[in-house]
Legacy VTK file of the C-alpha trace (Angstrom):
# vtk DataFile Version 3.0
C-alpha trace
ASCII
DATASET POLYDATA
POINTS 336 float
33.617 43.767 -126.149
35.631 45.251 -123.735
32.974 47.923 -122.500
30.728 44.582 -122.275
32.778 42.584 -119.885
33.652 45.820 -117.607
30.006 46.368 -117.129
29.255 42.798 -116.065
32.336 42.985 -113.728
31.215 45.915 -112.266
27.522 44.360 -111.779
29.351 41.387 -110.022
31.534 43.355 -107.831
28.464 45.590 -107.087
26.335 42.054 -106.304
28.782 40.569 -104.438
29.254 43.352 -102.045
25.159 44.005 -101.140
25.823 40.279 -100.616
28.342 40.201 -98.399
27.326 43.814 -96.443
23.762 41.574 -95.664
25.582 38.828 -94.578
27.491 41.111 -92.507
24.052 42.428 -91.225
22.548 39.360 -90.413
25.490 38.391 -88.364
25.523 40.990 -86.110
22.226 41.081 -85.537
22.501 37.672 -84.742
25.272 38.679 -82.208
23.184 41.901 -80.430
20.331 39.768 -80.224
22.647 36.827 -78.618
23.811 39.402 -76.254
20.893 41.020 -75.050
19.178 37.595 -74.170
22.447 36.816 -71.803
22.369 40.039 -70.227
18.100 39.133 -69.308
20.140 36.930 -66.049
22.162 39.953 -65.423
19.716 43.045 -65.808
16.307 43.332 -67.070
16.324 46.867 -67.527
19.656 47.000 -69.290
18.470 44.008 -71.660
15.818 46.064 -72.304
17.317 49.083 -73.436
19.672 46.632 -75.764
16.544 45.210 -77.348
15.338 48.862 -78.142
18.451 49.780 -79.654
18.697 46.601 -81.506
14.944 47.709 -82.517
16.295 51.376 -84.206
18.330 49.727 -86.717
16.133 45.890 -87.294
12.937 46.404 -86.539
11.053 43.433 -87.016
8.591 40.532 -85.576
11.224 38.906 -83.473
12.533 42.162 -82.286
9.236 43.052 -81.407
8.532 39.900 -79.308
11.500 39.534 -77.658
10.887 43.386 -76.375
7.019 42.562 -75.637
8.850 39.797 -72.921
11.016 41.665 -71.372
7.946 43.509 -70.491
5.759 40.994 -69.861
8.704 39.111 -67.510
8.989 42.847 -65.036
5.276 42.873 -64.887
4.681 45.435 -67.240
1.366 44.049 -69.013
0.429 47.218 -70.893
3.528 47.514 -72.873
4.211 43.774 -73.642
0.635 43.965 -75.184
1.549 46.502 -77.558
4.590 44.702 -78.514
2.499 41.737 -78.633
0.011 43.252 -80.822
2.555 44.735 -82.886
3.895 41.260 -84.171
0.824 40.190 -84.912
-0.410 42.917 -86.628
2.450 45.048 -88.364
4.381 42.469 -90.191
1.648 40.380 -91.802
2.957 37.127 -90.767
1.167 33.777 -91.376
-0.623 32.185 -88.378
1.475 29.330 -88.302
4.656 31.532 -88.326
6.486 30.369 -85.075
7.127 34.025 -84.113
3.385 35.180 -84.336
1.917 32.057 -82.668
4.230 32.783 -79.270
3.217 36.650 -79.685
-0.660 35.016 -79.586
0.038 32.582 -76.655
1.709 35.401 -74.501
-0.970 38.224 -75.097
-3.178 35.469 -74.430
-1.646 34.916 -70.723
-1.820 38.252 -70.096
-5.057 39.533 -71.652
-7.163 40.093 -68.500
-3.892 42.010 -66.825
-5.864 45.241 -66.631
-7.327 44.099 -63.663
-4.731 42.698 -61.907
-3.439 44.312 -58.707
-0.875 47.216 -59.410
2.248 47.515 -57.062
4.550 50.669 -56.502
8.003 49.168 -55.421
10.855 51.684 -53.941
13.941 50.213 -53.121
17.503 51.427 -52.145
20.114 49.167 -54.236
23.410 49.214 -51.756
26.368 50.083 -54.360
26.634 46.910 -56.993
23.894 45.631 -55.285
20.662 44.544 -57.071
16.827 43.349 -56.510
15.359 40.447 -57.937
11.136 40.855 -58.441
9.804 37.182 -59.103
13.848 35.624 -59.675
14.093 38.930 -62.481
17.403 40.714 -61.684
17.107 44.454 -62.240
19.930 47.287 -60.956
17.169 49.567 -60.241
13.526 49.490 -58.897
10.826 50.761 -61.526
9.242 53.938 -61.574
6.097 52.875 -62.388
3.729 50.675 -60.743
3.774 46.456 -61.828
0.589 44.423 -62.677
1.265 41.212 -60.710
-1.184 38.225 -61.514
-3.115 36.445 -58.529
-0.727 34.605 -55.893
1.986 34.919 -53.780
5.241 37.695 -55.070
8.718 37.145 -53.540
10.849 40.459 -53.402
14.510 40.001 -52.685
16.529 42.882 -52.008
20.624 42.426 -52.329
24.087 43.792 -51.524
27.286 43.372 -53.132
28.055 40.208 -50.350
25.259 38.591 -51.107
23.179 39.570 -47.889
19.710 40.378 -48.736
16.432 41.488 -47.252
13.218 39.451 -49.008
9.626 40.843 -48.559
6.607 38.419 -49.903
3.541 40.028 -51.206
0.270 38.286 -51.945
-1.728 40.248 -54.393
-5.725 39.800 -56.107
-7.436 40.931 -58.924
-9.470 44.023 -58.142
-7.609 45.095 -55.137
-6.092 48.618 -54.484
-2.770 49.660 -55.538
-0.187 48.612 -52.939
3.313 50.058 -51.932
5.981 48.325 -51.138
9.470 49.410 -49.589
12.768 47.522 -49.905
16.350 48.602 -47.793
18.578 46.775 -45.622
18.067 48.325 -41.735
20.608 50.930 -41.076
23.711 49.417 -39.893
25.668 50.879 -36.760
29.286 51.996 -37.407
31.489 51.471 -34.242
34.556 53.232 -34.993
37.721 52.027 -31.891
39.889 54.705 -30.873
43.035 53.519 -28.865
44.977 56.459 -26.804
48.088 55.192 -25.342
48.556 57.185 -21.904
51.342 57.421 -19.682
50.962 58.526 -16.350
49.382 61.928 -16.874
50.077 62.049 -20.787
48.247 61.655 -23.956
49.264 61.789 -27.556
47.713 64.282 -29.758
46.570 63.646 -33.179
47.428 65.993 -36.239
43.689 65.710 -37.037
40.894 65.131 -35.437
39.229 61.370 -36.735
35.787 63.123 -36.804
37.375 65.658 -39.609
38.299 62.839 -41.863
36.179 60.155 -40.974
33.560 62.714 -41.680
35.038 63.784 -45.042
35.164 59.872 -46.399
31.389 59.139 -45.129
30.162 62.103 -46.758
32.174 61.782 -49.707
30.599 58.243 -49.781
26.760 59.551 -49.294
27.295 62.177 -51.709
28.617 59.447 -54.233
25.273 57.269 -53.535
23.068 59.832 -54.052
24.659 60.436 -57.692
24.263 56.670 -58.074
20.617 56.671 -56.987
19.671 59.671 -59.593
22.338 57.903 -62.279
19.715 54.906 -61.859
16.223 57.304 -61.991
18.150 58.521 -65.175
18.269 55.100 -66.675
14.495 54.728 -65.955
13.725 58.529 -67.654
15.863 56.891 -70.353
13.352 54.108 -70.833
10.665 56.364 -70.517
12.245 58.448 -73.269
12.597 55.358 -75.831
9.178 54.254 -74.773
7.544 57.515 -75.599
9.819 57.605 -78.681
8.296 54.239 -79.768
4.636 55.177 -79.565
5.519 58.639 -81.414
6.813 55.984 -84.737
3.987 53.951 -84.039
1.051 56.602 -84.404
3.396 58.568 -86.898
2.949 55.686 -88.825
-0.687 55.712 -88.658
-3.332 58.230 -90.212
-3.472 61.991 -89.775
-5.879 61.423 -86.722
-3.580 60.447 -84.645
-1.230 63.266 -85.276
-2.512 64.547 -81.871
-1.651 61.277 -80.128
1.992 61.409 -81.794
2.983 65.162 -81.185
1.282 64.040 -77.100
3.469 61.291 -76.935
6.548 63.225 -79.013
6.258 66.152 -75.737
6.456 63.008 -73.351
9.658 61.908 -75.071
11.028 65.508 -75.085
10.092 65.352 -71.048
11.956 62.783 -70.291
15.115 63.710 -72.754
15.124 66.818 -70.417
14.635 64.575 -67.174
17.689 62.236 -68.854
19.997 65.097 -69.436
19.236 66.565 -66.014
19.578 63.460 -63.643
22.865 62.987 -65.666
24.127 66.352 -65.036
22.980 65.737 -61.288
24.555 62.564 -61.226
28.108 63.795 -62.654
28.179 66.831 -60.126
27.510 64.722 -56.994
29.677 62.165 -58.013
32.429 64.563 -58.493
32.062 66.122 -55.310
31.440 62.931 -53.041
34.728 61.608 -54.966
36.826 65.137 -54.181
35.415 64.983 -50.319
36.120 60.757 -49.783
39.742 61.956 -51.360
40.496 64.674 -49.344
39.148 63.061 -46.192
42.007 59.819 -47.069
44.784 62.415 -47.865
43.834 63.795 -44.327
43.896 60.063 -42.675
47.187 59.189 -44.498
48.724 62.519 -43.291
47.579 61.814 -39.909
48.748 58.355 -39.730
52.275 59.697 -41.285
52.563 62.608 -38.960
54.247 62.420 -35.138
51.744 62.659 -32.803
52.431 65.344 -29.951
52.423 64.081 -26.457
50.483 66.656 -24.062
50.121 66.661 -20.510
46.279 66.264 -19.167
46.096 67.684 -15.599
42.415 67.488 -13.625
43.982 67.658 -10.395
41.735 68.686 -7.655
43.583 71.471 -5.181
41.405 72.455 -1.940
42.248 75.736 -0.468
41.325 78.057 2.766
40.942 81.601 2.494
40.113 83.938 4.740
36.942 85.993 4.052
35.434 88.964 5.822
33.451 86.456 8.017
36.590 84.329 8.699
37.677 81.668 6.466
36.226 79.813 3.394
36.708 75.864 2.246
36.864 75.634 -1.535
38.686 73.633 -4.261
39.693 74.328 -8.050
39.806 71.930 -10.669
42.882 71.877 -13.675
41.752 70.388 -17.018
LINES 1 337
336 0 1 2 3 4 5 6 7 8 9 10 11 12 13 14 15 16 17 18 19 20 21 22 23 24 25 26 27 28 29 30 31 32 33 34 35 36 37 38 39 40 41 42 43 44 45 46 47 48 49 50 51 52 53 54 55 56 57 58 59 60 61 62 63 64 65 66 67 68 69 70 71 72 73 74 75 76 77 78 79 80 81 82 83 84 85 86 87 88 89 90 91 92 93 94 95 96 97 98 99 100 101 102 103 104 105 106 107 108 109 110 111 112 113 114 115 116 117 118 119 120 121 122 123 124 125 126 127 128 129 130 131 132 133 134 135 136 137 138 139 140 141 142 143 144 145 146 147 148 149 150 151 152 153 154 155 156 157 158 159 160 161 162 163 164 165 166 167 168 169 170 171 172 173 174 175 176 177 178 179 180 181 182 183 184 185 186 187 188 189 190 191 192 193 194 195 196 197 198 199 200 201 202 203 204 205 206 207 208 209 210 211 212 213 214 215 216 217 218 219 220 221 222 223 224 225 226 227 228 229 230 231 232 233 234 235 236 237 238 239 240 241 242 243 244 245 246 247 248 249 250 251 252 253 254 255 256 257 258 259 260 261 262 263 264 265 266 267 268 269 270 271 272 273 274 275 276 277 278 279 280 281 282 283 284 285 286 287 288 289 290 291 292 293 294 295 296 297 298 299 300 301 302 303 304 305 306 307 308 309 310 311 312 313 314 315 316 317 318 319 320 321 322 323 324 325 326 327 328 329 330 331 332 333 334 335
C-alpha cells in the first residue's frame, strides 16, 4: 500500500513539474517575443537578431512570420519569402489558421519582388546616431542591396541631436541597380586661441594645443572607425545566422541537398571568421582611440594646471652702415 501511494506521488510531483517548467516556457517566450516587437521602433537589425535567437530555442509558425517581416519591412524580399514559405509549408497548419493566412497575404504582396529595382545604400551613422529607410530605424546601413517596390523612397540620415540629412529616391521595376550615399557634410572645427600680450611679451604654453587637440581628435577617429567595423560585424553576424538557417533548412531535407547545406554551412563558417575578426578589429581600435583621446585630456588638464612662462618676442628692425671696400653699405637685421 505504501509502495502504491509513493509511486502515484512521485507521478504527481513528476506531472506537476513538466507542467509548471511549460508554463514557465510559454511565459517567456511570451516575454522575448514581447520584447523583440518593441525593439522593431528602436532597431530593425537588432529586432532581428532577437527574433533569430528566439527562433534557436521555439522554432515555430509565428516565429517564422514574425522573422519573414522583419525582412519584408528592410526590403529584403528574398528572405521574407523563405520565411514566408516556411510557415506555410513546414508546420502543416490549416488554411484558416490566422498565422498561415498573414504568411499567404504577405508573400502575396511581395511575390513579383524579383523584379523590383535593387538599391546599394552606404551610410556613415554619426556616434548614437541612426538612419531610418521608409520610417524603419536601423543603427547600421545593410550590406546588401534592398528590393524597393515602384514609387517614391525617403532616406533619412540622423545624429545624436536630431539633425539629419534626407535623400528621396524614386525607383521602377526593371531598372538597374542604384547606389546611394548617406553622411552629414564635413563640419569645420574653429578652434579660438586667446594670447594675452603685454607690451613685447607673450605667455608660453606647457604644450602646444595642436599636441593635444590632436591626440583627442584622433583618439576620437580611431574610436569611430572601431564603431563603424563593430557595426559591419553585426551585419557578418546576420549573415552568419542567415547562412546558419539555410544549413538547418536543407539539412533537414533529402541527401541531395547535402551539397547545398555543406555550401551554405562554408558561408556560415565565412562569416563566423568575418564576425570574430571585425570584433577583434573593433576592440583594438577602440582601445587605442580611447588610450590616445585620454592621454591627449591628461595633456590639456596638465596644460591648463601648469604656469604658463612669459617670454619676450623681439622683431625689432635695426638699420646699420658699414663701411665696405667700395665705401659704405645701408642694411638692416631683423630679431625674432
Amino acid at each position: 500500500m505504501f509502495l502504491k501511494i509513493t509511486k502515484g506521488v512521485v507521478a504527481s510531483w513528476v506531472l506537476l513539474a513538466a507542467t509548471s517548467a511549460q508554463a514557465q516556457d510559454i511565459e517567456e517566450f511570451k516575454t522575448l517575443m514581447a520584447d523583440a516587437a518593441a525593439m522593431t521602433k528602436v532597431d530593425m537589425t537588432e529586432a532581428l537578431r532577437q527574433y533569430l535567437e528566439i527562433r534557436v530555442r521555439y522554432a515555430g509558425p509565428e516565429v517564422d512570420y514574425s522573422v519573414g517581416r522583419i525582412y519584408q519591412r528592410l526590403n529584403q524580399c528574398t528572405e521574407a519569402q523563405r520565411y514566408y514559405t516556411q510557415v506555410m509549408v513546414a508546420y502543416d497548419l490549416a488554411e484558416d489558421n490566422p498565422i498561415y493566412k498573414r504568411s499567404v497575404d504577405a508573400y502575396d504582396k511581395i511575390a513579383q519582388c524579383e523584379s523590383w529595382q535593387r538599391v546599394k545604400i552606404t551610410c556613415e551613422i554619426p556616434p548614437q546616431g541612426y538612419v531610418t529607410i521608409d520610417g524603419e530605424r536601423l543603427s547600421t546601413c545593410w550590406d546588401r542591396a534592398y528590393a524597393f517596390s515602384d514609387g517614391e523612397h525617403e532616406l533619412v540620415l540622423y545624429d545624436a541631436k536630431g539633425n539629419k540629412v534626407e535623400k528621396k529616391i524614386t525607383t521602377k521595376t526593371g531598372n538597374e541597380p542604384q547606389n546611394v550615399h548617406l553622411a552629414f557634410p564635413p563640419k569645420k572645427v574653429e578652434v579660438e586661441r586667446v594670447v594675452e600680450v603685454e607690451r613685447t611679451f607673450v605667455e608660453k604654453e606647457r604644450f602646444h594645443p595642436a599636441l593635444y587637440w590632436g591626440l583627442i581628435a584622433g583618439g576620437a577617429a580611431v574610436v569611430a572607425v572601431g564603431g563603424f567595423l563593430s557595426g559591419a560585424a553585426g551585419s557578418a553576424r546576420v549573415d552568419e545566422q542567415y547562412y546558419a538557417d539555410l544549413v538547418e533548412v536543407y539539412s533537414m531535407k533529402n541527401s541531395a541537398n547535402a551539397e547545398l547545406a555543406d555550401k551554405y554551412d562554408k558561408k556560415r563558417k565565412d562569416a563566423n571568421d568575418k564576425v570574430k575578426a571585425m570584433n577583434i578589429a573593433t576592440y583594438t581600435l577602440v582601445g587605442i582611440g580611447g588610450a590616445m583621446a585620454v592621454s591627449g585630456a591628461v595633456l590639456a588638464i596638465l596644460n591648463a594646471l601648469s604656469d604658463r612662462e612669459r617670454v619676450e618676442v623681439t622683431s625689432d628692425v635695426n638699420a646699420y652702415v658699414a663701411p665696405n671696400v667700395d665705401g659704405v653699405s645701408l642694411g638692416f637685421s631683423m630679431n625674432f
